[in-house]
C-alpha positions in Angstrom: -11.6 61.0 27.7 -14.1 59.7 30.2 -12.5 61.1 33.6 -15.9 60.3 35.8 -15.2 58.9 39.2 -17.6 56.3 38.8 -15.6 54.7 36.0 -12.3 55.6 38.0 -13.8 53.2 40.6 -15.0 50.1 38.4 -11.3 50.2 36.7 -9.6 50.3 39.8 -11.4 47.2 41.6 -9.0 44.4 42.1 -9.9 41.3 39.7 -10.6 38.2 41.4 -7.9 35.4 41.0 -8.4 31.7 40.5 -5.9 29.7 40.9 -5.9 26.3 39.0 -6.4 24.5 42.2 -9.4 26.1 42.7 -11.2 24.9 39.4 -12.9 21.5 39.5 -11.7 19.8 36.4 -14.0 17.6 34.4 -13.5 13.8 34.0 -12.0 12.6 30.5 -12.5 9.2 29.7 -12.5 7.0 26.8 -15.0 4.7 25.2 -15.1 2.0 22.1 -18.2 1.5 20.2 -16.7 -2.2 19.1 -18.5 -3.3 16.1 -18.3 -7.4 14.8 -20.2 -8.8 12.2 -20.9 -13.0 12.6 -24.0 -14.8 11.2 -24.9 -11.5 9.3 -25.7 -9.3 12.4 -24.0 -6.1 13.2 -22.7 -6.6 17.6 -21.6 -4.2 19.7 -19.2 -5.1 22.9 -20.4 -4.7 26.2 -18.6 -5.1 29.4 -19.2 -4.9 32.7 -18.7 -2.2 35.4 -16.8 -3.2 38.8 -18.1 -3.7 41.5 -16.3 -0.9 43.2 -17.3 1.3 40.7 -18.8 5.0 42.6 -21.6 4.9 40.2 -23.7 2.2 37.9 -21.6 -1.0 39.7 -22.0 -4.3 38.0 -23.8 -2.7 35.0 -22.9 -3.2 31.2 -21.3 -0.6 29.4 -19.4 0.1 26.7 -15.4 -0.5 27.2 -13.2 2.5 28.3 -11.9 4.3 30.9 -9.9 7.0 32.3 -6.7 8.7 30.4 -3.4 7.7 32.4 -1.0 10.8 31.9 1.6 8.5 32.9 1.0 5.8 30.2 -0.5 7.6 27.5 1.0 9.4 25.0 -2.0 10.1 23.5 -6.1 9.2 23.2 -5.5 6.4 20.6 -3.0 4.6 23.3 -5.8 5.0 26.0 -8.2 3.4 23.7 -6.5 0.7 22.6 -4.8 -0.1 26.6 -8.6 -0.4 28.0 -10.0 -2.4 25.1 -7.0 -4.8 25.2 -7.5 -5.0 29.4 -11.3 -5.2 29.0 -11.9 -7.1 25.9 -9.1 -8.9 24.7 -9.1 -7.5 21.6 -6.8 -5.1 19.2 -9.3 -3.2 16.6 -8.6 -4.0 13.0 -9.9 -0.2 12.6 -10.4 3.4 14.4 -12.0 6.1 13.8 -12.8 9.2 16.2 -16.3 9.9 16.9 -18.2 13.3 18.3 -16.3 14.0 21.8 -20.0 14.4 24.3 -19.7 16.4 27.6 -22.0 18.1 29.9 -23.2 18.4 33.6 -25.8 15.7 33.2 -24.3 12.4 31.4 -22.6 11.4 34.8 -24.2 11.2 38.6 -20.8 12.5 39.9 -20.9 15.7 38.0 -18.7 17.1 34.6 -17.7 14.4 32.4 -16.6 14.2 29.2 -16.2 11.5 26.7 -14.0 11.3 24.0 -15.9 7.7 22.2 -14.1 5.8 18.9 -15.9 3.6 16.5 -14.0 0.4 16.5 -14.3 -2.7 13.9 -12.9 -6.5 15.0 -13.6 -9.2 12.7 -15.1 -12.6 13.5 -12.0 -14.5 14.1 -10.8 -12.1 17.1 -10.6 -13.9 20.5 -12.5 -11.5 23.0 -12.4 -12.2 26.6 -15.2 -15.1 28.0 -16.8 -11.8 29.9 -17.4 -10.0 26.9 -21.1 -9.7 26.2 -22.2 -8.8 22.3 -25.6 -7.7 21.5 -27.0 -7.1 18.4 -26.9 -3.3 17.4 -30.0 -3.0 16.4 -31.5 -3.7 20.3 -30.3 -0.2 21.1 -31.6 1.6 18.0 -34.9 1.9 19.6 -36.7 3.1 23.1 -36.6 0.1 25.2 -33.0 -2.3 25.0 -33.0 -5.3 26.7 -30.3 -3.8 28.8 -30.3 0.1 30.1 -26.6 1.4 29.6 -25.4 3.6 32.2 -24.2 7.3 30.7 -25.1 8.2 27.3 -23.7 5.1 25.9 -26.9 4.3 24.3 -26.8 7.7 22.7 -23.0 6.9 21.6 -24.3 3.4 19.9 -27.0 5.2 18.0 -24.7 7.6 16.7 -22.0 5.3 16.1 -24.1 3.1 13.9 -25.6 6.5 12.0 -22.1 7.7 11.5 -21.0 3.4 9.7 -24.5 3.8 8.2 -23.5 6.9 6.2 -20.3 5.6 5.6 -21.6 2.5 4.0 -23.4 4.2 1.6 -20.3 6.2 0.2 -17.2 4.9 1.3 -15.1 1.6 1.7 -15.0 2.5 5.6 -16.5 -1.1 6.3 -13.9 -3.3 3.8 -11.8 -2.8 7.3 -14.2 -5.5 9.5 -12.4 -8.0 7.5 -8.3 -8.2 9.2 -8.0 -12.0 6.8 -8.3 -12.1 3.3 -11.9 -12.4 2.0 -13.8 -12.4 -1.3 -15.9 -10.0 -2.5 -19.2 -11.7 -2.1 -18.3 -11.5 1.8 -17.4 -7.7 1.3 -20.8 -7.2 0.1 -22.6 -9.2 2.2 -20.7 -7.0 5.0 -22.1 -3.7 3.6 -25.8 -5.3 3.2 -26.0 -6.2 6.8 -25.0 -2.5 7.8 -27.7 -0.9 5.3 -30.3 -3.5 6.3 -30.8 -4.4 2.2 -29.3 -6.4 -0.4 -27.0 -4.8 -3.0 -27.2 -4.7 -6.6 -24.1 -7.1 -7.4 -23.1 -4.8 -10.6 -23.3 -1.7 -8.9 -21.7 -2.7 -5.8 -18.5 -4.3 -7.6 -18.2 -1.3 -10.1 -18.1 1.1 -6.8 -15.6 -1.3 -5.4 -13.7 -1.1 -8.7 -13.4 2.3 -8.9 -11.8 2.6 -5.6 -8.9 0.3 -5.8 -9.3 -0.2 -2.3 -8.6 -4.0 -2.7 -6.4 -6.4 -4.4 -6.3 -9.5 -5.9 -4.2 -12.0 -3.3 -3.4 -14.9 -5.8 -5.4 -17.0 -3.4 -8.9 -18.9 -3.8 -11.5 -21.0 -1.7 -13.8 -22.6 -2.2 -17.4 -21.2 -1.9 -20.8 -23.3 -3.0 -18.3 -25.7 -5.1 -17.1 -22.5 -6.8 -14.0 -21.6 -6.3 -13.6 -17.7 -5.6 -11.0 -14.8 -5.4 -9.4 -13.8 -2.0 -8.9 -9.9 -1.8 -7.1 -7.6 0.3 -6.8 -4.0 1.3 -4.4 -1.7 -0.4 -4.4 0.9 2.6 -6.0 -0.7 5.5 -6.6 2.8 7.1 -7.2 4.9 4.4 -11.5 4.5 3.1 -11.7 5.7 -0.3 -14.8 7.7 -1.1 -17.8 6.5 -3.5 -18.3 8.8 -6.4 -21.8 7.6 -6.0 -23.7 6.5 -3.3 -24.2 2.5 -3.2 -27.9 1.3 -4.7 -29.6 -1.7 -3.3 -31.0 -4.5 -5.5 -34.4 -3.0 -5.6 -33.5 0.7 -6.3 -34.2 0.7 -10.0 
């Protein structure tokens, strides 16, 4: 037994208390990557700051806001209360993305960010001051509009994380809230992958997932008349055994 009155001391001195007062607590908010696909381009919803805002007034951002522990019951009711306030819009899909926080992504100090990946289909009426930009501007250096934060950072990883999903899951079947054929579907995944799909390949993968159903509808498409579909679990993405091939991957 060490009995030195050196250690005696250190043991003995009081341990400093903080009280929960006395710790600055970070800022949570929420923000929705909110993906469309019309005239085959992949858009992201932008909205703008107030002008009140303490930091980056009047700028575009992406959609969000603070958590109200009054409201909320939980982080999927704070997303959808801000994008239904800010963009009109209920997402035809969710999905969690990588929660960012640090000293640096905000003027005002700690922040954190809890961001969702969102899908809303061409039909959905969005509010006249929601601005949609094509994702692709803010895949490289120099957007035509500088995003306030790390939203920039949250697009590009947003679009990485649908990317991946393309390639191996039915994640994106869930832009489409209306029934829609399977040429559609396809033409959905090709505009996320940037390539055409090999038509075989692409409806065996669809096949194999039973992620859609025959509705007993039609249209017409190019005098044809074609197939309506719809989902079979509209949140559930069923998992590719393969990985999709594009038309020139042979």
């Amino acid at each position: 037994m060490d009995s030195s009155p050196l250690r005696w001391q250190l043991t003995s001195l009081p341990i400093p208390f903080m009280s929960e007062s006395s710790i600055t607590r970070p800022v949570c908010t929420i923000n929705a990557v909110l993906f469309r696909i019309i005239t085959r381009q992949l858009q992201v919803a932008l909205v703008r700051r107030p002008a009140n805002a303490a930091v980056y007034a009047n700028t575009l951002a992406l959609p969000g806001g603070a958590i109200d522990p009054h409201s909320d019951q939980t982080l999927n009711d704070t997303l959808l209360r801000h994008l239904k306030s800010k963009t009109g819009i209920t997402p035809s899909y969710t999905a969690k993305l990588e929660f960012e926080g640090n000293l640096a992504r905000d003027p005002q100090g700690w922040s954190i960010s809890c961001p969702y990946l969102c899908f809303t289909d061409e039909h959905a009426l969005a509010l006249t001051d929601v601005h949609w930009f094509a994702v692709t501007d803010f895949l490289h250096d120099a957007p035509p509009v500088s995003l306030p934060f790390d939203h920039q950072m949250v697009i590009q990883k947003a679009f990485q994380r649908l990317y991946n999903r393309a390639r191996y899951s039915t994640e994106p079947n869930f832009f489409f809230r209306q029934p829609f054929t399977l040429s559609e579907l396809q033409t959905v995944y090709e505009v996320i992958l940037g390539k055409p799909l090999h038509k075989k390949n692409f409806r065996d993968r669809i096949d194999e997932s039973v992620s859609v159903m025959e509705t007993g509808e039609s249209k017409i498409v190019k005098r044809s008349r074609a197939k309506l579909y719809t989902h079979t679990n509209p949140y559930k993405p069923h998992f590719f055994s393969r990985v999709l091939q594009g038309a020139f991957d042979y």
